[in-house]
Structures are given as C-alpha cells and as structure tokens.
C-alpha positions as a printed Julia matrix, in Angstrom:
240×3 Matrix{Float64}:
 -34.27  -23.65  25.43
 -33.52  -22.31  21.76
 -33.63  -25.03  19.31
 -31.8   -23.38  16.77
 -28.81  -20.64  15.86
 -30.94  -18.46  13.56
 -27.8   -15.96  11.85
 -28.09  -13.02   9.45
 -24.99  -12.51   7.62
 -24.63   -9.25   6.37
 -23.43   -8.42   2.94
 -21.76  -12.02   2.18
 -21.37  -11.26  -1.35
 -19.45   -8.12  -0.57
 -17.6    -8.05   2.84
 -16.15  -11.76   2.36
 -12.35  -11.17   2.22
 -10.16  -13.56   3.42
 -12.43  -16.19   3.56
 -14.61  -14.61   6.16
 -17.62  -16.99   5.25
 -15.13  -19.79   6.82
 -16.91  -17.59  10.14
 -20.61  -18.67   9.08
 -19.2   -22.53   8.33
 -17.89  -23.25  11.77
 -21.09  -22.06  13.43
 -22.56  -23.98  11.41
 -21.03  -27.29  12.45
 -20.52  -26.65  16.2
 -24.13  -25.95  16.23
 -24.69  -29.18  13.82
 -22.74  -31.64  15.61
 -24.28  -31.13  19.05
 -28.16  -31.32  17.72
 -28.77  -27.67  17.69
 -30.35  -26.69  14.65
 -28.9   -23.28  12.4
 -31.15  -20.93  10.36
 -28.87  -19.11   7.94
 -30.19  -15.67   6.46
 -28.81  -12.98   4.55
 -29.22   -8.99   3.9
 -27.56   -7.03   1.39
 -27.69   -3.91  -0.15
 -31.19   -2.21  -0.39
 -32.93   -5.29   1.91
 -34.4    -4.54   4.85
 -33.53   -6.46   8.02
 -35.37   -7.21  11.04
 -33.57   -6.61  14.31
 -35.95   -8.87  15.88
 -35.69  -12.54  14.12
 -32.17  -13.59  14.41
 -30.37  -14.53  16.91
 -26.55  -13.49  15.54
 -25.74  -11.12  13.26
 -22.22  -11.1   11.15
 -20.43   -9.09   8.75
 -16.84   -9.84   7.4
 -14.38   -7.37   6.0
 -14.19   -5.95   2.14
 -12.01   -3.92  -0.16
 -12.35   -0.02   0.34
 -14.97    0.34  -2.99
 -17.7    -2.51  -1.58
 -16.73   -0.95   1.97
 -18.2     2.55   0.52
 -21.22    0.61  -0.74
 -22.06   -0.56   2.21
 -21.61    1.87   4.91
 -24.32    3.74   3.08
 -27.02    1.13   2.95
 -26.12    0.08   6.98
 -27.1     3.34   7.6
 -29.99    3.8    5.06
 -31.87    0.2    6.07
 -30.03   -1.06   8.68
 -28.71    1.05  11.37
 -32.24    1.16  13.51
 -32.3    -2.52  13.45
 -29.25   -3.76  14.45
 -29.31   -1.25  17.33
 -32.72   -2.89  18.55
 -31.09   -6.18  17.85
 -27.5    -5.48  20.28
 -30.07   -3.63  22.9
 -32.17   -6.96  23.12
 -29.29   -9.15  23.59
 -28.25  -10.66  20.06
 -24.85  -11.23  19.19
 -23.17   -8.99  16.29
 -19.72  -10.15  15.43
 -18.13   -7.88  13.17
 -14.42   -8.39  11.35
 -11.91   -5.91   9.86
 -14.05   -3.54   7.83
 -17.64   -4.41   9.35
 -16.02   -3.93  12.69
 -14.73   -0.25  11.63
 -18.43    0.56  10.04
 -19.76   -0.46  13.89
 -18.33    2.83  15.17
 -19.04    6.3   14.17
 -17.1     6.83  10.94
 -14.25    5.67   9.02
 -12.0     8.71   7.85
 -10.86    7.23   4.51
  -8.18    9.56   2.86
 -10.48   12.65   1.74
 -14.29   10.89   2.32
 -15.69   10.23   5.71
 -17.7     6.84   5.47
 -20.55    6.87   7.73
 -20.99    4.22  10.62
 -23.76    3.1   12.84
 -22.67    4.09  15.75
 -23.43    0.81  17.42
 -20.14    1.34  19.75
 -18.15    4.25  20.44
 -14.8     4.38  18.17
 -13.77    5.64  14.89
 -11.43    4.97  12.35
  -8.74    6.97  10.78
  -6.96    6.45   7.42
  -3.44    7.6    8.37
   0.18    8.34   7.15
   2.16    4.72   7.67
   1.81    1.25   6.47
  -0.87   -1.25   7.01
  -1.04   -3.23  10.13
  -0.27   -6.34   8.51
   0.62  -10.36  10.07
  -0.39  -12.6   12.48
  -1.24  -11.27  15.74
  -2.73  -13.09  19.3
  -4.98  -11.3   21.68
  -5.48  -12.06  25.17
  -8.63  -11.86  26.35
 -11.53  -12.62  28.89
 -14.44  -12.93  26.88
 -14.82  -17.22  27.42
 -14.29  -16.81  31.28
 -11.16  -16.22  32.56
  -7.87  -15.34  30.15
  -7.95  -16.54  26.61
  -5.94  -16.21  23.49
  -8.05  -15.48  20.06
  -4.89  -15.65  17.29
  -5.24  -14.76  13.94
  -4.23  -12.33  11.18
  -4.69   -8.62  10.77
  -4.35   -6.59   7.02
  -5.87   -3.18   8.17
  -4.62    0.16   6.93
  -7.14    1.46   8.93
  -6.62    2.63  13.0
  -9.26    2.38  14.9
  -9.88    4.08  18.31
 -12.26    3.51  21.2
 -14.04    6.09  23.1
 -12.87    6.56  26.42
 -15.36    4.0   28.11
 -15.48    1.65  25.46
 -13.62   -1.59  26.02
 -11.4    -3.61  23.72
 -11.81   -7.1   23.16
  -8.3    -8.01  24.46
  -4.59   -6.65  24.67
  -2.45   -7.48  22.17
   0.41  -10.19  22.78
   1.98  -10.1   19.29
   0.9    -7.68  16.09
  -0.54   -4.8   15.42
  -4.14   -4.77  16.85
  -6.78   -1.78  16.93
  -3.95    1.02  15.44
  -0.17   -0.5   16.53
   0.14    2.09  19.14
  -2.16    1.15  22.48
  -2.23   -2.02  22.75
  -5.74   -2.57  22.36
  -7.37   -4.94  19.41
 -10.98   -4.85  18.63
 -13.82   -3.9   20.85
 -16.5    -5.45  23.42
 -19.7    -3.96  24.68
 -22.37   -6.55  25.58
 -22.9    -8.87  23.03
 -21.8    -6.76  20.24
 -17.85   -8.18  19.38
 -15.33   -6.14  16.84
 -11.61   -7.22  15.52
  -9.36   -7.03  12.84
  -8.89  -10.76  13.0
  -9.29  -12.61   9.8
  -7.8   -16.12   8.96
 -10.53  -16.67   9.58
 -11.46  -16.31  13.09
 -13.17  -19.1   14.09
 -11.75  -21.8   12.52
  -8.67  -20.67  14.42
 -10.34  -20.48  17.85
 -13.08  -23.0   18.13
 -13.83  -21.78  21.3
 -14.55  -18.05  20.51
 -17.6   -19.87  18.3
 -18.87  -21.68  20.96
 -19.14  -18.76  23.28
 -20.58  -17.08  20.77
 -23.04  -19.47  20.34
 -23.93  -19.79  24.01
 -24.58  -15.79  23.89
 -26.54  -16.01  20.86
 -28.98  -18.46  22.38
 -28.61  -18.39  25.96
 -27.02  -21.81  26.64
 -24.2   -23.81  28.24
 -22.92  -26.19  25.26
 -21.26  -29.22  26.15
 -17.92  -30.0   24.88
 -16.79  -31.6   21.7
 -13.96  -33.78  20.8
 -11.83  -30.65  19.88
  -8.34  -31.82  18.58
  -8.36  -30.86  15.26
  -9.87  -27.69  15.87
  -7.36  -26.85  18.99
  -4.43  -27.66  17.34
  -5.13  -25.1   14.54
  -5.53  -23.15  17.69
  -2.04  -23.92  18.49
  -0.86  -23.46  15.26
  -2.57  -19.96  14.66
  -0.68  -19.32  17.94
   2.46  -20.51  16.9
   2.51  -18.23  13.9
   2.01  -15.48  15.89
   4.9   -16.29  18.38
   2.75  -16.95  21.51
C-alpha cells in the first residue's frame, strides 16, 4: 500500500489563475487528515521531469502570454514524460489552459500553440464571447452519476476526437465550446476541464477519487460537512 501522494505540479508560478493552487491544498489535507503522507514537487520552465516518480501530476490554467511560454517547454522537456507517466497509470489533472495544452494544439487567433498530444482534442480561438459563469457537470467518474460544479472563463472551444470521451455532460454553462454539451475530457487516468473555483475545494469528492487513482486505494470517509456544503453551494450557483 502507497504511503504517500507524491504530486508534481506543473508550472505553479505560471498557470495559477483563479486560485488553482487551492487544487494542490485540498490534496493536501484529504491525504493529511487520514495518515497518508503527500510529497509535493514542482517543474517549470526549462526543468526536466521524470514521468516515473510521482504519482499525480497537475497543471492549472494561465493568461494567454504564460500559456505561450509554456506550451513550448511541455513540448521541449516534458511531453515524453508525461506520456510514460498517463501510460503507467498516474493521474494528470489538468484545468482550463493546461487542459487545452493536453490535446494537439490550441489555435490562438493567428499562432497555433503546440500541445502534447496526451488526448485527442484541440482548441480553437473563435468569433463569440468567452464561455464565462458557473456551470455543473454530471458525471460518472466516482462510480455511478455525480455532479463536479464550478466556474468556467474560457474563450477557448475545445473539441474531442471522435473516440475521445468527455468528463461529463453539461447541466448548466457553457462546458468544452457551448455547443455539444460536452465539458472536459477523460481517458484513463488522465482528467481535463474548464472548471476553476477552484475545483476541488468545491467537490471534495472529485479529490478523493483522485487520490484513490493516484495511489491505488479505497480511502475511508471523512467527516465531510463543510466541504459538502460548499458542494451544495457551488451547485446552487450554478442552478442545479
């Protein structure tokens, strides 16, 4: 049995909008609070990383000029690594603009930005306003239907490949592009979305799966009120 949550985040100092480290924080303490220890690691631009130490790998969103920064160096340092890492089993959880550098490339205005292609999709910079608000997802990641709520500011659309899957269907907002219904992506362990908020302080749950994939165990469950009523709130906003 793993003894410890050992997680790379990617970039912190760049792709942090939103308060995306809030991510890294809950892990943190859901891991804490049951006796499970957490290794915290970082990689930024021009470090290597090895695909084969960690456990969890994360990268948050960032403004369009750290965005071009960083889709170069994923693919100059990283790219080989992380796809070792998702074909051995780790978890990458990617948000907003990490998620679109997963796919194949990000079509911003007149530049193309370069992604890993860790999962099939690309993203488009189109005519119309950003996919902005609060937005629920259902989903069957944790077992059965759940709701991940949170909020979306993506001007962005994003579409999968014909046999990718999404992460859920959208209840209420805007999800992968505001026309099919579809928010974020799901292929093994490797988990996309536009959700920021952030995510998992929103749905305590979605962190605990996360950390059962990441280490290959069945967590027991925590005194969750706090945390599940700022599910129900995040909900609320969202109209769900």
């Amino acid at each position: 049995m793993r003894t410890a949550l050992r997680v790379c985040a990617l970039y912190p100092e760049l792709m942090n909008i939103y308060a995306d480290r809030g991510n890294i924080a809950v892990l943190r303490a859901r891991c804490e609070w049951r006796g499970l220890g957490f290794e915290l690691s970082a990689s930024t631009v021009g470090e290597p990383l090895d695909g084969a130490v960690y456990d969890l790998f994360y990268i948050g969103g960032g403004q369009d000029g750290d965005q071009i920064a960083v889709s170069a160096d994923l693919a100059a340092t990283k790219r080989d690594a992380l796809h070792a890492a998702a074909g051995r089993g780790a978890v990458v959880l990617a948000v907003c603009g990490g998620y679109q550098l997963l796919g194949h490339s990000y079509q911003l205005r007149d530049r193309e930005l370069a992604g890993i292609g860790l999962v099939d999709l690309h993203t488009l910079r189109e005519d119309g306003p950003r996919l902005v608000g609060d937005c629920a997802v259902e989903t069957d990641l944790g077992g059965g239907s759940r709701v991940i709520a949170g909020f979306e500011n993506h001007g962005g659309r994003t579409y999968l490949g014909p046999d990718e899957q999404p992460l859920g269907r959208v209840l209420r907002g805007h999800g992968n592009n505001g026309s099919d219904g579809l928010e974020g992506v799901h292929n093994a362990n490797v988990i996309g979305t536009y959700l920021h908020g952030p995510l998992l302080p929103k749905n305590a749950w979605l962190a605990d799966k996360l950390i059962e994939l990441a280490c290959d165990v069945e967590l027991e469950p925590l005194e969750d009120t706090l945390e599940e009523a700022a599910h129900a709130s995040a909900r609320r906003a969202a109209g769900v």
